[in-house]
DSSP file (Angstrom, degrees, kcal/mol; ACC not computed):
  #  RESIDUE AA STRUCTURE BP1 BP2  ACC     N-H-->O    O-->H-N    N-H-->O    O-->H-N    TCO  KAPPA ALPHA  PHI   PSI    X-CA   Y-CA   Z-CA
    1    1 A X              0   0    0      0, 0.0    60,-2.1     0, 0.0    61,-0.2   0.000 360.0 360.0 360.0 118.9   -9.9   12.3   -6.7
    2    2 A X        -     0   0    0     58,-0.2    59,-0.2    59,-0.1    60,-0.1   0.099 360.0-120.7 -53.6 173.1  -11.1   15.6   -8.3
    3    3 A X  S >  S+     0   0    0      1,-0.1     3,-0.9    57,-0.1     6,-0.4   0.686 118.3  64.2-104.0 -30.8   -9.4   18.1  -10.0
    4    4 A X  T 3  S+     0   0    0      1,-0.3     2,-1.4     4,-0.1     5,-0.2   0.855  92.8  58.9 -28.6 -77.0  -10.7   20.2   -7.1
    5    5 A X  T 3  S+     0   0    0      3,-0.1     2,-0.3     2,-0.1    -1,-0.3  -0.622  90.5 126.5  -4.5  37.8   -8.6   18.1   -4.3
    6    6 A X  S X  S-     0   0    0     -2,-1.4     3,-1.1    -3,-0.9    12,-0.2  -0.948  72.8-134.8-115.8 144.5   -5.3   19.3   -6.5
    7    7 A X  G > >S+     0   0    0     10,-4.3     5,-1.1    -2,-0.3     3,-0.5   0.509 108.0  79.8 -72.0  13.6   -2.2   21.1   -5.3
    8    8 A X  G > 5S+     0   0    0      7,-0.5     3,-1.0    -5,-0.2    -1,-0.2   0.837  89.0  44.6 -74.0 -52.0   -3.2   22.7   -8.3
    9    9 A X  G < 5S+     0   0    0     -3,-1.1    -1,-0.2    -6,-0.4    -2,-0.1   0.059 102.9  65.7 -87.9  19.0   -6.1   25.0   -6.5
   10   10 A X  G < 5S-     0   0    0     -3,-0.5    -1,-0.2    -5,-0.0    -2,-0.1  -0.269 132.1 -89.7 -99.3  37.3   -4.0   25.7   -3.9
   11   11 A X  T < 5S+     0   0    0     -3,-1.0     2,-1.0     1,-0.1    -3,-0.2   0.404  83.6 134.3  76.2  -6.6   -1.8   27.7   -6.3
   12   12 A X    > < -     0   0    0     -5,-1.1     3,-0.8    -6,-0.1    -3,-0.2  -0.374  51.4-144.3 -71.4  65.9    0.2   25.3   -7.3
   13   13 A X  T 3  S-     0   0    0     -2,-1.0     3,-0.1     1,-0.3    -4,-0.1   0.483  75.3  -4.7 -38.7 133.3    0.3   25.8  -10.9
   14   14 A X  T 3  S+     0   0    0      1,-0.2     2,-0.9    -6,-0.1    -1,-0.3   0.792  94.2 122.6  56.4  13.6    0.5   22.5  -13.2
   15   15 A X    <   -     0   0    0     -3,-0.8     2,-0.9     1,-0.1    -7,-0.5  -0.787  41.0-177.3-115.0  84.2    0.8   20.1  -10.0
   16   16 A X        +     0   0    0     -2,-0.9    44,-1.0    -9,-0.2     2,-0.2   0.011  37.1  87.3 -68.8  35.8   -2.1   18.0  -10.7
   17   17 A X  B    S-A   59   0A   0     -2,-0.9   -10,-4.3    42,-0.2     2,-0.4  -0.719  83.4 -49.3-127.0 173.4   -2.3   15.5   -7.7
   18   18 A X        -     0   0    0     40,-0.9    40,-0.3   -12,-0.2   -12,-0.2  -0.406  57.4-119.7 -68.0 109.7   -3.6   15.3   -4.7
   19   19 A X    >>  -     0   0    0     -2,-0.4     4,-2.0     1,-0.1     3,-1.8  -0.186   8.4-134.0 -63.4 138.7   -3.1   18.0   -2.2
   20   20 A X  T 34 S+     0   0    0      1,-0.2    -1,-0.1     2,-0.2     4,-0.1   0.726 103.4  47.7 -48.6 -30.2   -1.7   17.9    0.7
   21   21 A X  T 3> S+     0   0    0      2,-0.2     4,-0.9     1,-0.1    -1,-0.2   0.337 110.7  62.6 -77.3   5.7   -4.7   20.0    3.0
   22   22 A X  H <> S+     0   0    0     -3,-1.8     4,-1.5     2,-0.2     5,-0.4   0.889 102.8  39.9 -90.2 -67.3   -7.0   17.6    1.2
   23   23 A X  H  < S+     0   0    0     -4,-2.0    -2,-0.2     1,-0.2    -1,-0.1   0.341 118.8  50.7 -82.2   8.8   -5.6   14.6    2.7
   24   24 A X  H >>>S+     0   0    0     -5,-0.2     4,-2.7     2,-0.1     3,-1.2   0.730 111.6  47.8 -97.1 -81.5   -5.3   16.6    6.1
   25   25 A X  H 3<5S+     0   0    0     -4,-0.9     4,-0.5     1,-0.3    -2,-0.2   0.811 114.4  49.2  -7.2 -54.8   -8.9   17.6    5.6
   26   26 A X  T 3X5S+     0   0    0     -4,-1.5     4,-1.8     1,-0.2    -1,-0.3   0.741 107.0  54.1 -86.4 -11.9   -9.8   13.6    4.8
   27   27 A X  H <>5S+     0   0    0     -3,-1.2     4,-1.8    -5,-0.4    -1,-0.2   0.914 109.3  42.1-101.6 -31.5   -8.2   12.3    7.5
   28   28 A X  H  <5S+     0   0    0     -4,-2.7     4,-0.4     2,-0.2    -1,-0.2   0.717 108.3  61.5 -75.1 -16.9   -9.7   14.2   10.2
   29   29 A X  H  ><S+     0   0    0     -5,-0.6     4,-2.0    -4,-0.5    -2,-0.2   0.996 110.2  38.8 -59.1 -67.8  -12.9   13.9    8.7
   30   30 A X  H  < S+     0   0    0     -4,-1.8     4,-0.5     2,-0.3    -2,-0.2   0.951 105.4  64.5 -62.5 -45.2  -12.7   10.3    9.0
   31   31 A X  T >X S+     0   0    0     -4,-1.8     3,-9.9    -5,-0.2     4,-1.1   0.894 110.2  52.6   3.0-108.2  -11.0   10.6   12.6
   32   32 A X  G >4 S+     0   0    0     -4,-0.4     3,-2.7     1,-0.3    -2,-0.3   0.475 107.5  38.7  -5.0 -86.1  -14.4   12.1   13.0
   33   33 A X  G 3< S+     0   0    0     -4,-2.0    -1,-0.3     1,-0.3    -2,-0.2   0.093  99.3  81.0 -92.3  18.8  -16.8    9.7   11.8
   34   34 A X  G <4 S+     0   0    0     -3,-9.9    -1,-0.3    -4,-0.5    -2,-0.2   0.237 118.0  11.4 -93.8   3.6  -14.6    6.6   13.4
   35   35 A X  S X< S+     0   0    0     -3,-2.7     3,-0.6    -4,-1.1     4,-0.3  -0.013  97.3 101.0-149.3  45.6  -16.3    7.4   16.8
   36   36 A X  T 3  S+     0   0    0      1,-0.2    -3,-0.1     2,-0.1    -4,-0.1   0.590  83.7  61.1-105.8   9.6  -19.3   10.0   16.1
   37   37 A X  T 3  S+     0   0    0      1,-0.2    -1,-0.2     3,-0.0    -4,-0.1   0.258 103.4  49.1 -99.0  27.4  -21.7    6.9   16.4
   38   38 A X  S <  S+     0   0    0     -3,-0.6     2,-0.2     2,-0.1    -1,-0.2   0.330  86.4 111.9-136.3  -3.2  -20.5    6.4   20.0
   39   39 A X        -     0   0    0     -4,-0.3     2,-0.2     4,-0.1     3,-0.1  -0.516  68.6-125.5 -59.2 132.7  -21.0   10.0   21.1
   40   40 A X        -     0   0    0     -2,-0.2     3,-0.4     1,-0.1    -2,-0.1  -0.622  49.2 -81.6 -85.1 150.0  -23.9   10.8   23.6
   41   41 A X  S    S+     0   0    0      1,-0.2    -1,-0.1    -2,-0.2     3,-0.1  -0.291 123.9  26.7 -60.8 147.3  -26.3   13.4   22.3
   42   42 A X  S    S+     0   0    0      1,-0.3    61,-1.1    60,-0.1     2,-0.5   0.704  96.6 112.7  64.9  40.2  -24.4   17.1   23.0
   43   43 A X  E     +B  102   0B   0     -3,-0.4     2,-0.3    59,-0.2    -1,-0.3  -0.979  41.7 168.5-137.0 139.1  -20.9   15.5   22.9
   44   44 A X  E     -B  101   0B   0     57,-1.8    57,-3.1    -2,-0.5     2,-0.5  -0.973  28.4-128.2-139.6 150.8  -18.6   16.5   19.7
   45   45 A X  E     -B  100   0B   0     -2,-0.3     2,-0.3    55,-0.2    55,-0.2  -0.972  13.6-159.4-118.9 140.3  -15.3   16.0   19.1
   46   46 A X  E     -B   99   0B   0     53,-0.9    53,-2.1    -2,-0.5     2,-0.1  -0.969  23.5-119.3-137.9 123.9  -12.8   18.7   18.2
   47   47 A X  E     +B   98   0B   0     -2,-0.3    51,-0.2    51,-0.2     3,-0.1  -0.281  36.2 165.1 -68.7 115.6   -9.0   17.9   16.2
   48   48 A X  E     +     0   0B   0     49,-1.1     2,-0.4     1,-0.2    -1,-0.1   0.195  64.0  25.9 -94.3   5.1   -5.9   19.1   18.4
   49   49 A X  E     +B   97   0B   0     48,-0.8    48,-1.2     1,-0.0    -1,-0.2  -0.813  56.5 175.0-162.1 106.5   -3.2   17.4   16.7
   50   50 A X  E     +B   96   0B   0     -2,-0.4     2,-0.9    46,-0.2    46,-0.2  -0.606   3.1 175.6-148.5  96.9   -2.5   16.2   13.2
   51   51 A X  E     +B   95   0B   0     44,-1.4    44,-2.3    -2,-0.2     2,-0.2  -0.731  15.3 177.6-109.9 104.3    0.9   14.7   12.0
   52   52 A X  E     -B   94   0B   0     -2,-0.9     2,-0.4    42,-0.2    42,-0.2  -0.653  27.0-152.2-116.7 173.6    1.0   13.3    8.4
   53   53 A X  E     -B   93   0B   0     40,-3.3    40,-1.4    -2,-0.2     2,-0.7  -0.989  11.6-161.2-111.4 124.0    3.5   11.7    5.9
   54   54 A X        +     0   0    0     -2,-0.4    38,-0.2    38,-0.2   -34,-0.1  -0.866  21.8 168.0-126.6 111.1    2.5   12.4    2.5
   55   55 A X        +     0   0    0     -2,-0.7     2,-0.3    36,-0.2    37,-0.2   0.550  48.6  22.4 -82.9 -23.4    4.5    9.7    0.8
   56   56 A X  S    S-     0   0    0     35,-2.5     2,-0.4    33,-0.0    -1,-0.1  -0.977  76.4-107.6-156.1 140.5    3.5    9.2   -3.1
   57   57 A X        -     0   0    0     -2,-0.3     2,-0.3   -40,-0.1   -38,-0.1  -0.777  26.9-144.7 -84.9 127.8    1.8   11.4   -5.7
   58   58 A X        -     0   0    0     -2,-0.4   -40,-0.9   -40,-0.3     2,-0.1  -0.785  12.7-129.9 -91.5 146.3   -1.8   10.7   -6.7
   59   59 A X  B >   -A   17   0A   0     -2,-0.3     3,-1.2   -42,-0.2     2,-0.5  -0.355  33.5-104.3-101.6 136.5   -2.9   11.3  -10.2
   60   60 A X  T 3  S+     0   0    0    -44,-1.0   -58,-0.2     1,-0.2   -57,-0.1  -0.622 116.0  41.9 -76.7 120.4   -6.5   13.6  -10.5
   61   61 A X  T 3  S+     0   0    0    -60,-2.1     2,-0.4    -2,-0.5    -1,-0.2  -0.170  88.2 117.5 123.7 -28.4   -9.0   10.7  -11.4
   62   62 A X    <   -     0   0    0     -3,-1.2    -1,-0.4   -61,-0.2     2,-0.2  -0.491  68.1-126.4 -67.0 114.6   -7.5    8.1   -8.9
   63   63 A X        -     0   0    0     -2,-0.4    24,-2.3    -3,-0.1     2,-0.3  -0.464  25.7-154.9 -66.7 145.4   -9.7    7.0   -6.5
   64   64 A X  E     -C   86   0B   0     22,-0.2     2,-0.3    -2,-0.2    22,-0.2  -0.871   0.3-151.6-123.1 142.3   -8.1    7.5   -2.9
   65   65 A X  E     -C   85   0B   0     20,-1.4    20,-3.3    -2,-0.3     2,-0.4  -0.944  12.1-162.3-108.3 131.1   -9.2    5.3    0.4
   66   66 A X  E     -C   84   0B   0     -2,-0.3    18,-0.2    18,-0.2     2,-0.2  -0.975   4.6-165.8-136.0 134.4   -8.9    6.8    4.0
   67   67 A X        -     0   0    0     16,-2.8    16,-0.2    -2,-0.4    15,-0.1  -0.864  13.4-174.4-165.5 134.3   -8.8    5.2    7.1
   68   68 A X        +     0   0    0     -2,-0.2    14,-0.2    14,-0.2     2,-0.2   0.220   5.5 177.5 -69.1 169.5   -9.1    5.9   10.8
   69   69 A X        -     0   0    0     12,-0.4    12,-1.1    13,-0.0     2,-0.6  -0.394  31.8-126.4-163.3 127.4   -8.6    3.5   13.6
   70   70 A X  B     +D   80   0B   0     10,-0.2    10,-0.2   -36,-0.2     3,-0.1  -0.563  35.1 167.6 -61.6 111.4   -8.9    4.6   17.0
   71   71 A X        +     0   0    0      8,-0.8     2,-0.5    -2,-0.6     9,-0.2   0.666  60.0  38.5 -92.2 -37.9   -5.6    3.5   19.0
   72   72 A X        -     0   0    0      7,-1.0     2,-0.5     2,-0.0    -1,-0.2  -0.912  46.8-179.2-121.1 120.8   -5.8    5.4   22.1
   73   73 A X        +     0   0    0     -2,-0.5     2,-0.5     5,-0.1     5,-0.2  -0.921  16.4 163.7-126.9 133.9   -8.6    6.7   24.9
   74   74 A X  B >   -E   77   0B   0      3,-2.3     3,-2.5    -2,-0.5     2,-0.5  -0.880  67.7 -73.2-119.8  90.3   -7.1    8.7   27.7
   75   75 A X  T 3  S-     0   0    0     -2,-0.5    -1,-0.0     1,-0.2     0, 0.0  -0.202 119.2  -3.0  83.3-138.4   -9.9   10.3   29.2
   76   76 A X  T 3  S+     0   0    0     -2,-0.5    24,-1.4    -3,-0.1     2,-0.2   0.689 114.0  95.3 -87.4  -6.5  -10.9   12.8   26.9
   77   77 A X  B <   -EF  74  99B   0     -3,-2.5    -3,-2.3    22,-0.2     2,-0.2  -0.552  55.5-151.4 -85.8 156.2   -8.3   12.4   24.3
   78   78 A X        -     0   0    0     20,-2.0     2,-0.5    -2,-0.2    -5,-0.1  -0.730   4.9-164.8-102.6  85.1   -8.4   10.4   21.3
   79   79 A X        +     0   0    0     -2,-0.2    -7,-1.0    18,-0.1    -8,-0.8  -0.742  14.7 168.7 -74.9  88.6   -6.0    9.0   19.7
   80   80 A X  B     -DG  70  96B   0     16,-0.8    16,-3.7    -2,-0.5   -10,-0.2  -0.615  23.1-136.3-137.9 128.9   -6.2    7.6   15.9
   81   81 A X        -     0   0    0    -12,-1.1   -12,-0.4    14,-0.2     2,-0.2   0.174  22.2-155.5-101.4-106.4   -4.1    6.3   13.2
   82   82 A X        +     0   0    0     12,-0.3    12,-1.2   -14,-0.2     2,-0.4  -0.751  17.8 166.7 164.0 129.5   -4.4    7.1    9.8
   83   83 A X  E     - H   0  93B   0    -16,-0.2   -16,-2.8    -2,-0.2     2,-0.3  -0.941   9.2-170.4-167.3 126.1   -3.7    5.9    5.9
   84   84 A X  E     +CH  66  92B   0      8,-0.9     8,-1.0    -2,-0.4     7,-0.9  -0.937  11.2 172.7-108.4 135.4   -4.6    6.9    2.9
   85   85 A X  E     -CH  65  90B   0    -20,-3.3   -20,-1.4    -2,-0.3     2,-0.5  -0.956  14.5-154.9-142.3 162.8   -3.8    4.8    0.1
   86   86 A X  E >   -CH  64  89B   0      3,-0.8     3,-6.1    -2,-0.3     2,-4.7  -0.982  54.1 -56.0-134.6 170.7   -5.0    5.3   -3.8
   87   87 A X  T 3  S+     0   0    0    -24,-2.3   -23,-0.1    -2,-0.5    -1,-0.0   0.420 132.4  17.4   5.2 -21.2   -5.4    2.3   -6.7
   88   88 A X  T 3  S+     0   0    0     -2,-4.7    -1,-0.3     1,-0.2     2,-0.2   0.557 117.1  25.8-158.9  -7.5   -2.2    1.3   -6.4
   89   89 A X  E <  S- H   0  86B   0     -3,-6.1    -3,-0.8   -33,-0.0     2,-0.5  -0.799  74.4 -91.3-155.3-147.9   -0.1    2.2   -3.3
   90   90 A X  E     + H   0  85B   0     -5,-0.2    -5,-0.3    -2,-0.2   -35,-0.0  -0.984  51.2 179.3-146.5  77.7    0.1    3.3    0.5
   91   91 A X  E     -     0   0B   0     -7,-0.9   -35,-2.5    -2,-0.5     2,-0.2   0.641  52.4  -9.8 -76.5 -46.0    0.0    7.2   -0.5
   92   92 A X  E     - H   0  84B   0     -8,-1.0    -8,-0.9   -38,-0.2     2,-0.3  -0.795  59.9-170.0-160.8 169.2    0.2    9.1    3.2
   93   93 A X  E     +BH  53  83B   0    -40,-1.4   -40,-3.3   -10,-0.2     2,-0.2  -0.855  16.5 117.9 169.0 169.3    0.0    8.3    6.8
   94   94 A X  E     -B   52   0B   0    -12,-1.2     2,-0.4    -2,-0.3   -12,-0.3  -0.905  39.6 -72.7-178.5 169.4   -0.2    9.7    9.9
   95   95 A X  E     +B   51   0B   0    -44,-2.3   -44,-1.4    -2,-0.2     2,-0.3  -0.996  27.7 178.1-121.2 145.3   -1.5   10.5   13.1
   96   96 A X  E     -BG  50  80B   0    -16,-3.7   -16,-0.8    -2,-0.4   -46,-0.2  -0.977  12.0-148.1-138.1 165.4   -4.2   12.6   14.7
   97   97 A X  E     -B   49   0B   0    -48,-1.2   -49,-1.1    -2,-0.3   -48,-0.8  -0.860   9.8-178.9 -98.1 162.6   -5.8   13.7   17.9
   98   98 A X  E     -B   47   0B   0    -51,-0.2   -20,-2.0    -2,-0.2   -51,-0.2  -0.971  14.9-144.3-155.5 148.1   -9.2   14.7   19.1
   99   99 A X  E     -BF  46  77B   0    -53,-2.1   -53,-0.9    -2,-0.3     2,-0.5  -0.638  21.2-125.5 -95.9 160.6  -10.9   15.9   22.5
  100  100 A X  E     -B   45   0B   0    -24,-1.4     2,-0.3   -55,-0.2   -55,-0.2  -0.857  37.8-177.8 -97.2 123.3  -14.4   15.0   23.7
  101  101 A X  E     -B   44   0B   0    -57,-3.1   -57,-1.8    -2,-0.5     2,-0.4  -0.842  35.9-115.0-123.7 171.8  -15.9   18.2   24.4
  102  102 A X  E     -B   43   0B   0     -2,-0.3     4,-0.5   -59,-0.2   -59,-0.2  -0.623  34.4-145.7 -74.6 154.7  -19.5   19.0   25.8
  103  103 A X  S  > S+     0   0    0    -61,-1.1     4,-1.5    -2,-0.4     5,-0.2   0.469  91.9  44.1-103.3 -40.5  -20.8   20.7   22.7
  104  104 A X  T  4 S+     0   0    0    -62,-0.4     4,-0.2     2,-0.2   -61,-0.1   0.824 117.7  48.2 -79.9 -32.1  -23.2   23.5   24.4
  105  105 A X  T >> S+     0   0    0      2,-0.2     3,-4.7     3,-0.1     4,-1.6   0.942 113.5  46.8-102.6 -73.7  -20.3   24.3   27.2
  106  106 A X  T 34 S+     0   0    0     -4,-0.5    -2,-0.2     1,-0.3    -1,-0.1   0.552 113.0  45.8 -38.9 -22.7  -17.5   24.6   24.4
  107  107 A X  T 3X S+     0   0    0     -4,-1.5     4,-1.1     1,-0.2    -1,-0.3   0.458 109.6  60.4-101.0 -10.4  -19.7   27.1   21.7
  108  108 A X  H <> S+     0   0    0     -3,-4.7     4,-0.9    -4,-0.2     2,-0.5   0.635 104.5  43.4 -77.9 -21.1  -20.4   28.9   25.0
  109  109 A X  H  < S+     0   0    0     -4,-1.6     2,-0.8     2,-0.1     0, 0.0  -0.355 116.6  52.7 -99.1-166.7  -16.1   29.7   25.7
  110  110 A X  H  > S+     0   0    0     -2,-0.5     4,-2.2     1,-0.1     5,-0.4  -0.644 109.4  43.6 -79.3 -49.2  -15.9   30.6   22.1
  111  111 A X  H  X S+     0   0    0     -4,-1.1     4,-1.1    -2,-0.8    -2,-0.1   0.856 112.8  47.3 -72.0 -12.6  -18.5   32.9   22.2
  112  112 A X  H  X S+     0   0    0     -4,-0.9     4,-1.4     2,-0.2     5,-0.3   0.632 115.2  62.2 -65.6 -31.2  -17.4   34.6   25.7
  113  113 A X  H  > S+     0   0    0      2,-0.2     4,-0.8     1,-0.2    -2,-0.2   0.958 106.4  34.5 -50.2 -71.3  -14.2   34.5   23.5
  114  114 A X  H  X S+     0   0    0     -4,-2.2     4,-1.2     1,-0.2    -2,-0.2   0.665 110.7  60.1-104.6 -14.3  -15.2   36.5   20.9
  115  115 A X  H >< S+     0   0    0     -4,-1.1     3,-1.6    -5,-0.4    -1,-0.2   0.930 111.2  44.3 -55.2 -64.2  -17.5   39.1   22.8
  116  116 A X  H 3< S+     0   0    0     -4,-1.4    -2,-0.2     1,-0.2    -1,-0.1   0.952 120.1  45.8 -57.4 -16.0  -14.2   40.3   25.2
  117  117 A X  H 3<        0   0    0     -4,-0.8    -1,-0.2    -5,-0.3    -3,-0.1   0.936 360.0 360.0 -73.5 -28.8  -12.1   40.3   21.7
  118  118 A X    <<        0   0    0     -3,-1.6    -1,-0.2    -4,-1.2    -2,-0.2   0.425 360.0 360.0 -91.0 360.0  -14.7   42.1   19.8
């Protein structure tokens, strides 16, 4: 863990550990690359839902481990949990979701989206 990936650069002045939108950040991220090798070409998946614990402060230099496991498929949803742990304890946990979207359909409502907005 960087000094970057500190509540310190999110304006938290002197808090030198690991931020919380980091480990939000890591945890979908992995979400993410615990199913994108079972995706059919033009299939993406996009985070609805993400409910963490962040339980212990990590020190800037501590290497941190995050990991996914897929729990749930309903359909299109996807359910996963989630654990982050660094050198020495059980740091955060959590839950997330993610839908299976069409990829070409979905960047096609965002952009219909942002024409009527604009």
């Amino acid at each position: 863990m960087e000094s970057e990936h500190s509540a310190e650069r999110f304006g938290n002045a002197g808090v030198r550990v690991l931020a919380t939108p980091i480990l939000c950040h890591w945890f979908e991220w992995a979400s993410l690359l615990a199913v994108a090798d079972h995706l059919e070409p033009g299939e993406a998946t996009v985070g609805t839902r993400l409910s963490i614990e962040h339980l212990k402060a990590t020190p800037v230099g501590m290497l941190v481990r995050v990991e996914a496991e897929v729990t749930a498929v309903e359909g299109r949803r996807l359910a996963f949990t989630v654990e982050a742990h660094d050198e020495a304890e059980l740091v955060a946990r959590g839950t997330h979701e993610r839908f299976l979207v069409d990829l070409r359909r979905f960047l096609k409502a965002v952009e219909a989206k942002t024409v009527t907005s604009g």
